[in-house]
C-alpha positions in Angstrom: -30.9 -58.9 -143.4 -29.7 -57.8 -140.0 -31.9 -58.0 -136.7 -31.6 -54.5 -135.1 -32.4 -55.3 -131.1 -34.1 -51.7 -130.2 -34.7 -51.1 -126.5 -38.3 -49.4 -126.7 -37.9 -46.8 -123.7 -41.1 -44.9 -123.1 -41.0 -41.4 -122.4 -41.9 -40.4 -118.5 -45.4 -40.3 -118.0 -47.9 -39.7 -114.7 -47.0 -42.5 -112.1 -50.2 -44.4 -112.6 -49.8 -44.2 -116.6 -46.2 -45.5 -116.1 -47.0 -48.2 -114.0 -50.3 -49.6 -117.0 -47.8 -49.5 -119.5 -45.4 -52.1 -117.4 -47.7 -54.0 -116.4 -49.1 -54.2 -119.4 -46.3 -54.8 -121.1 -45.4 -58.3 -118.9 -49.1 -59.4 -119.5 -49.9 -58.8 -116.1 -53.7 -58.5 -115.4 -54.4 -55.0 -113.7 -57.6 -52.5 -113.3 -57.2 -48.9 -112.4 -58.9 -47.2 -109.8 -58.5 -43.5 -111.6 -55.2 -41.4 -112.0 -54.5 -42.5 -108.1 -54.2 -46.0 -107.9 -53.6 -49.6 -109.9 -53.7 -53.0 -108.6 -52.4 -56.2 -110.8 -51.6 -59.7 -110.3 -48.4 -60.9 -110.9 -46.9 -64.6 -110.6 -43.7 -65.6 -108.7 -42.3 -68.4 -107.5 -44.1 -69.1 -104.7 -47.8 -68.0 -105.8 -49.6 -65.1 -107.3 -49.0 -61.5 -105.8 -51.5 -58.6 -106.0 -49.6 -55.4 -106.2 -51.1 -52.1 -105.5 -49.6 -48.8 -106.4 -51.2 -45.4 -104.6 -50.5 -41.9 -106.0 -50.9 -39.0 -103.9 -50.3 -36.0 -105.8 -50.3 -33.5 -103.0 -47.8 -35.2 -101.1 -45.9 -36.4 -104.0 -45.2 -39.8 -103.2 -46.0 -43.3 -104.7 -46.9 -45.7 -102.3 -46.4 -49.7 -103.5 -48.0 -52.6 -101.9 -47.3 -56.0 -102.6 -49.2 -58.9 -101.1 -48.5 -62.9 -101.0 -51.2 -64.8 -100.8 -50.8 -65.4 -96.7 -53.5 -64.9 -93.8 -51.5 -65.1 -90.5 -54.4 -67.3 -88.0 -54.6 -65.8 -84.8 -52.6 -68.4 -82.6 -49.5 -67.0 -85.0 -49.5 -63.6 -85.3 -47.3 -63.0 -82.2 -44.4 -65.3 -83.6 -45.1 -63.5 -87.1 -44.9 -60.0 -85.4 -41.3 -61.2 -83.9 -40.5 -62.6 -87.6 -41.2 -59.2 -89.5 -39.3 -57.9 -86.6 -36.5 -60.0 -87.3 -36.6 -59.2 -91.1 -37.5 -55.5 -91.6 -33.9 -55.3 -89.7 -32.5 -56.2 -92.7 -34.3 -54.3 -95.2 -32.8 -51.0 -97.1 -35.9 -50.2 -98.7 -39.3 -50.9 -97.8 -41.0 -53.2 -94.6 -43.0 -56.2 -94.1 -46.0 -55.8 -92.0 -49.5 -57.0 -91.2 -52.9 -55.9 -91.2 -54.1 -56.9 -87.6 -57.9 -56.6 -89.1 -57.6 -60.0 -90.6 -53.7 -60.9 -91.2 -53.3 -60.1 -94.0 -49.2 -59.9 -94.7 -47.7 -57.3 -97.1 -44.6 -55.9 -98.5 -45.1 -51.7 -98.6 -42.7 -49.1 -99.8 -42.7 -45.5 -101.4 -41.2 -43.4 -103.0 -40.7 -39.6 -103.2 -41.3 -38.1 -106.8 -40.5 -34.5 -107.6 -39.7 -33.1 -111.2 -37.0 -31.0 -111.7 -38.4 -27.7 -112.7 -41.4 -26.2 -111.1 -44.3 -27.9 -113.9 -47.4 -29.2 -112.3 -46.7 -33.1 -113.9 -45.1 -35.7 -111.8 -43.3 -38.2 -114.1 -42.2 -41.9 -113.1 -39.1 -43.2 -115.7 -39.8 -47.3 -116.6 -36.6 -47.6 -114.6 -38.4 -46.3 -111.7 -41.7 -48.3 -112.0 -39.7 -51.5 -112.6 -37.6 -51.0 -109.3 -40.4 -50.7 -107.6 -42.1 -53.8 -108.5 -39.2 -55.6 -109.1 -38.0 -54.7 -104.9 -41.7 -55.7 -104.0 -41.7 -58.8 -105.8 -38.2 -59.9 -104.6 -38.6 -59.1 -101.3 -41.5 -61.4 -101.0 -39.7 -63.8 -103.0 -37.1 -63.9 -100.6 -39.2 -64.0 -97.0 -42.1 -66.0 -98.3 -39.9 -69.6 -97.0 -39.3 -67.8 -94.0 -43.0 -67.4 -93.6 -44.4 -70.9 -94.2 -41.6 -72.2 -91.4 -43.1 -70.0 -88.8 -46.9 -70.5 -89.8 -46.6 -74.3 -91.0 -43.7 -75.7 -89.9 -43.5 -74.7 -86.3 -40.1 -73.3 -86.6 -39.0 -69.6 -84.3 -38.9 -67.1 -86.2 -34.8 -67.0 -85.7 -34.9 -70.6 -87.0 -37.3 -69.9 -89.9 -34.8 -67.2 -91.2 -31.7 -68.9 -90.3 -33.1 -72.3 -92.3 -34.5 -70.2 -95.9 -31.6 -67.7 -95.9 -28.6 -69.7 -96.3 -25.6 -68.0 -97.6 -24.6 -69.8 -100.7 -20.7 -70.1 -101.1 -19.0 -71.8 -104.3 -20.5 -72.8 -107.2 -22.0 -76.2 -107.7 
């Protein structure tokens, strides 16, 4: 017998749909709020992150949140506002920021959604739902070094990101 690898590739559904069926499909624990919004856990590297994904229809646009477990005290939220400063410089999609209520530090983009024709539905592909995660989750992947050096290691923020984003050259 021959194994036959088939790529299962649902068809374009409602963004809120889309996004249940992948994080479904990675076993990821998530509860819907209606047609409008998800929120799931997913682990990384570093800890567990809660994503949130925000449909407004009239506007068309997907918004995606994803949040590290990370309260910034109040003695630190001035060097952390210089650090997110420092690293939304380098972003192409999406920004760090945080919630000046209680600290809280997130990852946010969006994303525009428009069908081709003039139908009512708004579709999201799988390729588009796991971009978005997949940006969200690697972003935070990426700067969550940087932010235990400026809340827990005393470092500048210059020195936090200069110290967890070295440039790899060669192989080892």
């Amino acid at each position: 017998m021959t194994h036959l690898d088939i790529d299962f590739q649902p068809a374009p559904a409602a963004p809120i749909d889309m996004l249940e069926h992948y994080f479904n499909a990675h076993g990821w624990a998530f509860e819907r709020a209606g047609d409008e919004e998800i929120t799931a856990s997913a682990a990384g590297s570093w800890g567990t992150y809660q994503l949130r994904a925000l449909w407004r229809e009239d506007e068309r646009v997907l918004q995606f949140i994803a949040m590290p477990d990370i309260r910034v005290p109040d003695g630190k939220r001035t060097a952390m506002y210089e650090t997110l400063g420092l690293i939304n410089e380098q972003l192409w999609i999406g920004h760090f920021e945080m919630w000046a209520a209680d600290g809280t530090l997130l990852f946010r983009h969006a994303t525009l959604l428009d069908s081709d024709d003039d139908e009512e539905e708004i579709d999201l592909t799988l390729g588009q739902a796991e971009m978005l995660v997949d940006a969200a989750i690697d972003e935070c992947e990426r700067f969550f070094p940087v932010f235990q050096f400026v809340l827990w290691a005393g470092k500048s923020p210059a020195e936090a990101i200069e110290a967890a984003l070295l440039d790899t050259v060669g192989e080892a």
